[in-house]
C-alpha positions in Angstrom: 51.4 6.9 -10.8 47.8 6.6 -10.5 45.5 5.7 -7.2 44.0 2.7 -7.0 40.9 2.7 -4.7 40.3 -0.6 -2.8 36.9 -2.3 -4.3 34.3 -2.9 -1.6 32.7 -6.3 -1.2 29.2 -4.8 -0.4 28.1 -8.0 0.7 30.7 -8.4 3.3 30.4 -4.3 4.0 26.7 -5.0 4.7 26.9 -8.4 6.9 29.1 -6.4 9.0 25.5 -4.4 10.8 24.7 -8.0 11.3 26.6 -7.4 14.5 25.1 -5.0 15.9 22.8 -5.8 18.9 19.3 -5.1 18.2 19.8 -3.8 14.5 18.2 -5.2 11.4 19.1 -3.3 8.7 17.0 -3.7 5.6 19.4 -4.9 2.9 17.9 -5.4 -0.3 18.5 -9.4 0.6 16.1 -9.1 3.1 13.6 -6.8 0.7 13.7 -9.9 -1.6 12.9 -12.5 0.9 10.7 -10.3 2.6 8.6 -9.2 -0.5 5.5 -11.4 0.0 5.4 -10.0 3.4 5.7 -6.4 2.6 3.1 -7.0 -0.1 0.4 -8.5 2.6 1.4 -5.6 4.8 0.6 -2.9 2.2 -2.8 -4.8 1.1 -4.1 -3.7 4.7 -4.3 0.0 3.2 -7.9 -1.6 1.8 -10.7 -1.3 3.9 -12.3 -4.5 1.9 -8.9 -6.2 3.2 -8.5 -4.9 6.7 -11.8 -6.5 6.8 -11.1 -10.0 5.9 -7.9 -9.9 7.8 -9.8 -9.4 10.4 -12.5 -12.1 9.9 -9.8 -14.4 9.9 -6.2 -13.8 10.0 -4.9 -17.1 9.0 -7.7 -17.6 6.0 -6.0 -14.1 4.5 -2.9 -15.2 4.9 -3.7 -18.1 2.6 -3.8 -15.6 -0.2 -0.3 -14.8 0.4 3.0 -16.7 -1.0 4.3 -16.2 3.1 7.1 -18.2 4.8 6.3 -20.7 7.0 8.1 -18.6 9.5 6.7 -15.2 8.2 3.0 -16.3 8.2 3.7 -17.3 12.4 5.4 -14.2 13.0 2.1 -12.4 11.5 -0.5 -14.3 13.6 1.9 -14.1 16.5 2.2 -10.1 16.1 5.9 -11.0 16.3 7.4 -7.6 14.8 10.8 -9.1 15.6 10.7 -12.0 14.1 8.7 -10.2 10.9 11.6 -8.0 10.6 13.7 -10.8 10.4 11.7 -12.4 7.2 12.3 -9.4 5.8 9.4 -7.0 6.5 9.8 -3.6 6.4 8.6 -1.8 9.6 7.2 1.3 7.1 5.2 -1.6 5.4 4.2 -3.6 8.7 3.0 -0.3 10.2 -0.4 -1.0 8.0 -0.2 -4.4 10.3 -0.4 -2.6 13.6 -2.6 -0.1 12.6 -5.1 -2.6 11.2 -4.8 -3.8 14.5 -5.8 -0.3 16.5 -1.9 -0.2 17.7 0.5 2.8 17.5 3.9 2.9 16.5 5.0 3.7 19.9 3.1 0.2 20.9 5.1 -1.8 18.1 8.1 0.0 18.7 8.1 -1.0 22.4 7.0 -4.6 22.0 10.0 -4.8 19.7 12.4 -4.1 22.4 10.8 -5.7 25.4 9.1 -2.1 27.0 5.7 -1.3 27.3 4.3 1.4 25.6 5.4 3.9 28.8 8.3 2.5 28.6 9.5 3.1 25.3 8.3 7.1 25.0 10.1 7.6 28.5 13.0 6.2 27.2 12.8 8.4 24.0 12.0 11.7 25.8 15.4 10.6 28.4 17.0 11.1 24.8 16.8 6.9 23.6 18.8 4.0 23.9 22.6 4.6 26.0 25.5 4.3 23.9 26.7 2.1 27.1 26.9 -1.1 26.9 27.2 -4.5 24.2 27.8 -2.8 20.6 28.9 -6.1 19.2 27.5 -9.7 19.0 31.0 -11.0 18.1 33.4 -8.8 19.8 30.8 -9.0 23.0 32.0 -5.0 24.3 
């Protein structure tokens, strides 16, 4: 008699972080729809392109195939919602930096802290395991 081993749907397997509070995991779905976005993100390694970016942040933009909804979340500095279009927080980090910010700064605007906030709570040893770890289930 031989084993049979139950085929994953890796679809289903990977909708199921979907419903986890505050997680985005980056699925290659979301690498595809984010691509144009990650590509912006990665031109701000340029100098030359910092610069214009920074001239005018909507005119650059024009020179990327962007989302409605991505190319708002980029002049909004909406990390969230950029993460949601499929950016890639390693790719957005040339973003913040072209904008003088730290990690710690995005990291905290992402979850509703300030700066302070968010190193305190990751020197008290980060987030509690307490509390909502499902959307659907709501425990």
């Amino acid at each position: 008699m031989t084993d049979k081993k139950e085929r994953i749907n890796i679809h289903e397997y990977l909708a199921e972080f979907e419903d986890i509070p505050g997680t985005r995991v980056f699925t290659a779905q979301r690498a595809r729809k984010g691509y144009w976005l990650n590509q912006f993100a990665m031109s701000l390694m340029k100098e030359e392109n910092r610069q214009r970016f920074k001239a005018d942040n909507a005119a650059y933009l024009d020179d990327w195939n962007l989302t409605p909804a991505a190319r708002q979340a980029v002049l909004d500095r909406d990390y969230n919602a950029m993460i949601d279009e499929g950016g890639n927080v390693y790719f957005l980090s040339k973003l913040f930096s072209a904008d003088g910010q730290s990690f710690q700064f995005a990291a905290g605007s992402m979850t509703g802290m300030t700066p302070e906030e968010y190193a305190q709570m990751m020197i008290n040893g980060g987030r509690s395991p307490e509390g909502v770890r499902s959307k659907k289930g709501g425990y």
